[in-house]
C-alpha positions, 0 to 999 in steps of 0.5 A: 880648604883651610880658608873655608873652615877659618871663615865657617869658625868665624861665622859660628863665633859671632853668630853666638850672642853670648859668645859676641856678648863676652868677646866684644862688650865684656872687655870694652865695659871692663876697660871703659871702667879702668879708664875712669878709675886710673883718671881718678887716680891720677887726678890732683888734689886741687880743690880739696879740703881737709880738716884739721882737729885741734884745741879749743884754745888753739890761738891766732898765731898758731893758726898762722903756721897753717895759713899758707896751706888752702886746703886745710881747715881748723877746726876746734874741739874739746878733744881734737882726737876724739873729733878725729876718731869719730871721722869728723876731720882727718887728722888731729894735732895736739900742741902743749898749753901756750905752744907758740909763747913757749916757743917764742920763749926758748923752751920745749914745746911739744907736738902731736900729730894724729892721723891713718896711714891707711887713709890717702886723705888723712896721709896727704893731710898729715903730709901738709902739716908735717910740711907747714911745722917744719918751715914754722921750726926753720923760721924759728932756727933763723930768728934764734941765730938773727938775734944772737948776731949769726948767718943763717946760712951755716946751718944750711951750707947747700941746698937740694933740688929734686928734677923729676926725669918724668916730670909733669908726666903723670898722665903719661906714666899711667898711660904706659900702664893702663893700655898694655894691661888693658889689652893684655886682659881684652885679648884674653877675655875675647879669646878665651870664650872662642878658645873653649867653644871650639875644642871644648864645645865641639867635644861637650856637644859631641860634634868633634868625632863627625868634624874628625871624620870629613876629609880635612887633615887634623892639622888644617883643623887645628890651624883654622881653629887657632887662626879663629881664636887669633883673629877674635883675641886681636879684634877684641883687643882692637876694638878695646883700644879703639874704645878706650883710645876716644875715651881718653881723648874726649872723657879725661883730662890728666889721661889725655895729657900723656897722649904725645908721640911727636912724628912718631905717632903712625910707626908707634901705633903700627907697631903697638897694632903688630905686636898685638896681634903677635901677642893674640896668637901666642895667648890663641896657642895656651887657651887652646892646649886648655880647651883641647885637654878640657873635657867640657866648656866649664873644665876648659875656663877653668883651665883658662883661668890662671893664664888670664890673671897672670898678666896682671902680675907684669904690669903690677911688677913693671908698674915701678920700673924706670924705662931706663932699667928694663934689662934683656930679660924683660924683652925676651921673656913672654907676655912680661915682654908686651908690657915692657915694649908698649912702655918704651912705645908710649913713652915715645922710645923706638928701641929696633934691638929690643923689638925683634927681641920681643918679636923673636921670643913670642914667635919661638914660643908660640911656635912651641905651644902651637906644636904641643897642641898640635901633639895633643890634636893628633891623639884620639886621648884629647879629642874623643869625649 
């Protein structure tokens, strides 16, 4: 009986366009252009030019602090900072009259750099130049010390190297974000039109008293009605990675550089594919306590809503988190746990301690909704419209 209600719930699902149309084609669009969007973001400035607004008597020598620097073109104006305000260039400098004799000369020079924080490209500009003036500055320092007859060394007794533990990774690291969130939101926008439509609806459309009246037990009822819901959030979410899986490998280049799991790459994936089906069960459970206490479709979404966009604030908290300081608690607290275990799986760590307590902590709290919903499903308060 109940395999016969889960396959008549099924049907009825996908013989709904729209119901097909928001739990299938929404999330795919939806991810498609976070994929793109995240490849932009993670693509490098290689080829990119920026202009620089400066004095019409800015002189040969001092352009050649700049001339190591492709990407940045001088360009002169009568008032490099108006050039600047009216968006012809994306930064200014301001140097005093005769900057580079004075400082051939010993005596103060003054420089002014104008830019927008706000703005990446004038950031990145600003960055350069900053850049370019403090090797020119390290230049003159030595020339200084040279000619007075004094190693250049003893105003730089050590150097400093910076070694990236992800380094050359960015690809991978954007990876490890995008996909959990991005599955996160597909089971969620293709469960919760389900979710609604099956409790919801049934009330909305006055069809629940009649389904309460066939000789089928609440319990088997509910039970059908999650398994629904569950095997159309994991589809959804399924069908999202397949999706954005061949986008990364055939429409991008820094995403499909993160792509390497080693030997790895068949227990990864059977893993990702078990906790996400984990995950489409436990967000079955809360879409479902909305629609059982929604009286209508509509009441119901809303209700859905907040569950929906919280998983947004994991992924924007974990998005600055090494792999190598998520602590018990990422592991054990729902849904904050997806994105901290799809994290370690694609960076390619199979931690087995930090999987059963992921596991074990959806499975327990799913168990807990499923049984509030099920308190919910026995009273006549929540399903009688």
């Amino acid at each position: 009986m109940l395999l016969n209600i889960y396959l008549k719930e099924m049907k009825d699902c996908f013989r709904d366009r729209r119901t097909l149309l928001l739990t299938v084609f929404l999330p795919i669009v939806m991810m498609s252009g976070l994929v793109f969007f995240y490849e932009g973001m993670g693509s490098t400035d290689e080829g990119e030019k920026y202009k620089l607004a400066v004095d019409s008597s800015f002189s040969n020598d001092e352009a050649a602090i700049f001339e190591e620097y492709d990407a940045i073109d001088i360009v002169k104006s009568a008032d490099p900072e108006q050039t600047f305000a009216e968006g012809k260039a994306q930064g200014a400098l301001l140097l005093n009259p005769n900057f580079h004799e004075t400082v051939k000369m010993g005596k103060d020079a003054s420089v002014t750099m104008i830019g927008d924080s706000s703005s990446e490209n004038s950031s990145n500009l600003m960055t350069m130049v900053a850049t370019a003036l403090t090797d020119y500055e390290k230049r003159i320092v030595a020339d200084r010390l040279q000619a007075q007859g004094t190693d250049a060394s003893l105003i730089q007794p050590f150097s400093v190297e910076q070694k990236e533990m992800s380094e050359d990774n960015v690809g991978l690291n954007l990876i490890a974000f995008l996909i959990p969130m991005m599955l996160a939101l597909a089971i969620g926008v293709g469960a919760g039109p389900a979710a609604a439509d099956l409790f919801s609806g049934e009330k909305e459309k006055k069809t629940m008293e009649a389904l309460l009246m066939s000789p089928v037990s609440r319990s088997t009822l509910l039970t059908a009605k999650w398994l629904t819901i569950s095997t159309i959030g994991a589809i959804t979410g399924m069908i999202t990675l397949i999706v954005v899986a061949l986008e990364i490998t055939f429409l991008t280049e820094n995403l499909k550089k993160g792509i390497s799991f080693g030997n790895e790459v068949y227990l990864i994936i059977g893993i990702a594919i078990f906790l996400s089906i984990i995950y489409a069960m436990f967000i079955a459970s809360l879409l479902m306590i909305t629609s059982i206490i929604g009286k209508t479709i509509k009441e119901a979404q809303s209700y859905s809503t907040p569950i929906l966009l919280v998983v947004i604030f994991p992924a924007m908290m974990l998005a600055t988190t090494s792999v190598n300081e998520l602590a018990f608690w990422h592991f054990a607290a729902p849904i904050m746990n997806l994105f901290s275990l799809f994290k370690e799986l694609l960076l390619g760590v199979i931690d087995y301690e930090h999987i059963f307590i992921t596991l074990g902590s959806n499975l327990l709290s799913l168990f807990i909704i499923f049984i509030i919903c099920r308190i919910l499903f026995m009273k006549d308060k929540w399903v009688m419209n």
